[in-house]
C-alpha positions in Angstrom: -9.9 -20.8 -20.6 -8.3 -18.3 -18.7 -8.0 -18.7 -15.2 -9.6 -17.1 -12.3 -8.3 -13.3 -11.6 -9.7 -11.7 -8.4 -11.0 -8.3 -7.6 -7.8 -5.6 -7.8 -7.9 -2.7 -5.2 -5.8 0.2 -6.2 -5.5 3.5 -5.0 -6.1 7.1 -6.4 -2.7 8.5 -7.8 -1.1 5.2 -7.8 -0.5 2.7 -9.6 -2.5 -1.0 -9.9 -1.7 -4.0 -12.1 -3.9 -6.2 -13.3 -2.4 -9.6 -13.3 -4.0 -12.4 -16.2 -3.4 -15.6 -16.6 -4.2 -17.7 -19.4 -3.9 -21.5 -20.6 -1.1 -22.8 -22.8 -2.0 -22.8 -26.2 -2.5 -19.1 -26.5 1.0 -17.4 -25.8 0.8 -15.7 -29.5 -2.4 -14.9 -29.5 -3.5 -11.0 -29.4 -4.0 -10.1 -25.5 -6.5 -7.1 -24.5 -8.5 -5.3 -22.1 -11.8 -4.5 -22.0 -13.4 -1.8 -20.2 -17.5 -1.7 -19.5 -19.6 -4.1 -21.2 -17.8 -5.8 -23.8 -19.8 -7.8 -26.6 -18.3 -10.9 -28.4 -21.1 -9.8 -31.4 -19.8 -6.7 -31.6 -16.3 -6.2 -30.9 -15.7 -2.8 -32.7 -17.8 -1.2 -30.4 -16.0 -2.1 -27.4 -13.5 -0.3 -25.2 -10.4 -1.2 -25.8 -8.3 0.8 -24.0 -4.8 -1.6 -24.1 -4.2 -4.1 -27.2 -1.0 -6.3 -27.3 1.0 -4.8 -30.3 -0.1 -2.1 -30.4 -0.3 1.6 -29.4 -2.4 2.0 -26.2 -5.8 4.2 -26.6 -5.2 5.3 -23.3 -1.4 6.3 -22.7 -1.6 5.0 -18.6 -2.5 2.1 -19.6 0.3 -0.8 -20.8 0.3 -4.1 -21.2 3.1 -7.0 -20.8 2.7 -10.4 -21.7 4.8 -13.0 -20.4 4.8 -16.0 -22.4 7.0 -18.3 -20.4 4.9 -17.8 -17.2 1.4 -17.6 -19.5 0.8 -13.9 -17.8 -0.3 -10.8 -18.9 0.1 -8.1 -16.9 -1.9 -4.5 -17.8 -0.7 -1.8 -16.0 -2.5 1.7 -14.9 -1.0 4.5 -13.6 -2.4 7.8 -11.8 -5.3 5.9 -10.9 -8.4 7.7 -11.2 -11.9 7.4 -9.3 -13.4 6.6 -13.0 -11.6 3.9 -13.5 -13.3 1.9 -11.1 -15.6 -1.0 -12.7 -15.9 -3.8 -14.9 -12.8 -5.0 -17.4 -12.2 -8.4 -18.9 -9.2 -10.0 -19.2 -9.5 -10.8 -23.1 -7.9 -13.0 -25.7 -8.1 -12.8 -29.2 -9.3 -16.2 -31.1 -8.9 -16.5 -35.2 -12.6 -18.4 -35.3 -14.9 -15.3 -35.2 -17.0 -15.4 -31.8 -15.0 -17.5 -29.9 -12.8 -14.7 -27.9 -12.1 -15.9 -24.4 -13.1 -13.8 -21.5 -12.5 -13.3 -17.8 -14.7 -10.8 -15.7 -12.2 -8.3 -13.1 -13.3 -5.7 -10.9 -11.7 -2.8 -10.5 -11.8 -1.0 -7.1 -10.3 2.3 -6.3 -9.3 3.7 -2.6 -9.8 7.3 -2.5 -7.7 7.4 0.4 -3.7 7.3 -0.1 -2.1 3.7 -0.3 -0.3 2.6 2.6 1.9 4.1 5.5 5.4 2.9 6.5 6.7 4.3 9.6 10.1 3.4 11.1 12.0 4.0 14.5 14.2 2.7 17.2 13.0 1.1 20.1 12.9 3.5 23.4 11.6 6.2 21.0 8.3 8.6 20.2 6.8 7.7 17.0 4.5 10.1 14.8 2.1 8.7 12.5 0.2 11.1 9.9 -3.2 9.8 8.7 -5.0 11.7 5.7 -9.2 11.4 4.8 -10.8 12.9 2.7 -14.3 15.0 3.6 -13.5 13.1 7.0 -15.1 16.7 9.1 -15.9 16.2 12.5 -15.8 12.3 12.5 -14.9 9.9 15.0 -11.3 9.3 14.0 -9.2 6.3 15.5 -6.1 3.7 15.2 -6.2 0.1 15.7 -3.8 -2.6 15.0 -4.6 -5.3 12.7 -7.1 -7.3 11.9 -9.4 -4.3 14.2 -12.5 -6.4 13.5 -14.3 -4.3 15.9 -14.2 -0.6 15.4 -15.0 0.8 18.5 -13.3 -2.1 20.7 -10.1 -2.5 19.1 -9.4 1.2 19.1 -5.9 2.1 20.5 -6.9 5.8 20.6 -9.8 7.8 18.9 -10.5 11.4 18.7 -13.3 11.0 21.6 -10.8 9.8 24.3 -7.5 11.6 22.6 -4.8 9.7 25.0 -4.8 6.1 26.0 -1.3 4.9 27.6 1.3 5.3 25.3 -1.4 6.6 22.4 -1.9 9.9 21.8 -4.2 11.3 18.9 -4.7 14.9 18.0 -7.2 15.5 15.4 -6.3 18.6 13.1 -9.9 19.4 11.9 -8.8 19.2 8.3 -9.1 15.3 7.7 -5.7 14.6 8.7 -4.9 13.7 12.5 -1.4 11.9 13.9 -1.1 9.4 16.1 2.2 9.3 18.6 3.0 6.4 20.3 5.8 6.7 23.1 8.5 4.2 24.1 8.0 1.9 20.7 9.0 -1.9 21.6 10.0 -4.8 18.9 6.3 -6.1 19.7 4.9 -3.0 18.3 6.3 -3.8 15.1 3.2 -4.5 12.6 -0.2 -3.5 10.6 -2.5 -1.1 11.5 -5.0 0.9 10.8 -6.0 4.4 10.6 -9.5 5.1 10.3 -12.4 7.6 9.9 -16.1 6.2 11.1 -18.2 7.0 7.8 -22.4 5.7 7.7 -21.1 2.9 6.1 -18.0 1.4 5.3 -15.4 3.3 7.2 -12.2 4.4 5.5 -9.2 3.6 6.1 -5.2 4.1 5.7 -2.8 1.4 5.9 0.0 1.7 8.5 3.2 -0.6 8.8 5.0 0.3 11.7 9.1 -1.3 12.1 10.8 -1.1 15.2 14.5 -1.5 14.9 17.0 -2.3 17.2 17.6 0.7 19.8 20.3 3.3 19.0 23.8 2.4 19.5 25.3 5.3 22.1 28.6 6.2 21.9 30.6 5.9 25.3 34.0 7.3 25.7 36.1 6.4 28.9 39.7 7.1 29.7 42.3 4.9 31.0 45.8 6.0 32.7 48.7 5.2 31.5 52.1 5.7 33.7 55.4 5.8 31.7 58.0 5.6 33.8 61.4 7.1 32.6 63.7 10.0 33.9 60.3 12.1 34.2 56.9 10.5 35.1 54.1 11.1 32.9 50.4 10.4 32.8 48.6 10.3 29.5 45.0 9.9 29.2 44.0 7.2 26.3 40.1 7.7 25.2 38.3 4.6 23.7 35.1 4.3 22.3 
């Protein structure tokens, strides 16, 4: 019996894989997806949209099986807001009937996957966050886990500076977020979000704080060479 696969998130554009396991025992055996409901009685009928050893129906979608590790692996690219659902992990049995099954749902973000932002400590960071139909909502950007929406706010579009937080909202669904004097305790996850009636959505923000720059000092020494004339020469170091 195939193992246990959990729900996949992916996000719109991207790409997702969906990771299946299976038992040993069945590392020859045809490998599929199924999309929707898919019937053991009638198996012509289903959707099929990725087959091991064959062409794939649907050209984002490809399929990898690992034999050694007892893993398939399908693979969608440019996600797409109707490819969210029900697929089953499938694997093709020679008794008629007796195909083995495992149920996976597919979610997909509609907002963009996640941010990675990088800079030296001392310095001014800008963040860009991007929502869809996000309007006049509130907007705001907490650090991880930001449990509590309205508590663990850093800075929202209602109270635009807080500290070393600044927010400006665009008007357009996307809004930045600056944060001044970055430290190595900065360095982390958080969130950008937009309050919606229910659930709020979000972006994905890793922030890494390096190690501040490096300046470059040059001093100059004197040197005195004594001989028929005296000189003085300037050396430079850096």
């Amino acid at each position: 019996v195939i193992s246990d696969v959990p729900t996949v998130t992916g996000y719109r554009g991207d790409s997702v894989e969906i990771r299946c396991s299976y038992d040993s025992g069945y590392e020859t055996n045809m490998k599929y997806l199924c999309r929707g409901e898919c019937s053991i009685l009638f198996w012509e009928t289903n959707d099929i949209p990725v087959e091991s050893g064959s062409t794939a129906k649907d050209q984002r979608f490809s399929l990898k099986d690992d034999t050694a590790a007892r893993v398939f692996t399908v693979t969608i690219t440019d996600l797409r807001s109707e490819d969210a659902g029900q697929y089953w992990c499938g694997i093709k049995r020679s008794l008629p009937l007796t195909d083995v099954y495992t149920e996976i749902l597919l979610l997909v973000n509609y907002e963009t996957s996640g941010i990675s932002v990088r800079g030296h400590e001392g310095e001014t960071i800008s963040i860009t966050c991007s929502h869809s139909w996000a309007g006049s909502n509130r907007k705001y950007f907490c650090r991880d886990p930001c449990s509590d929406r309205v508590n663990d706010a850093l800075v929202d579009s209602e109270k635009k500076s807080n500290g070393r937080y600044q927010l400006t909202d665009y008007g357009t669904g996307v809004f930045t977020v600056e944060i001044t004097g970055i430290t190595k305790e900065d360095s982390g996850k958080y969130w950008c979000g937009v309050k919606r009636v229910w659930p709020d959505t979000f972006n994905e923000v890793f922030l890494t704080v390096l190690d501040g720059k490096i300046k470059k000092i040059t001093f100059f020494k004197i040197i005195r060479i004594k001989n028929r004339k005296q000189k003085e020469i300037l050396v430079g170091n850096c």
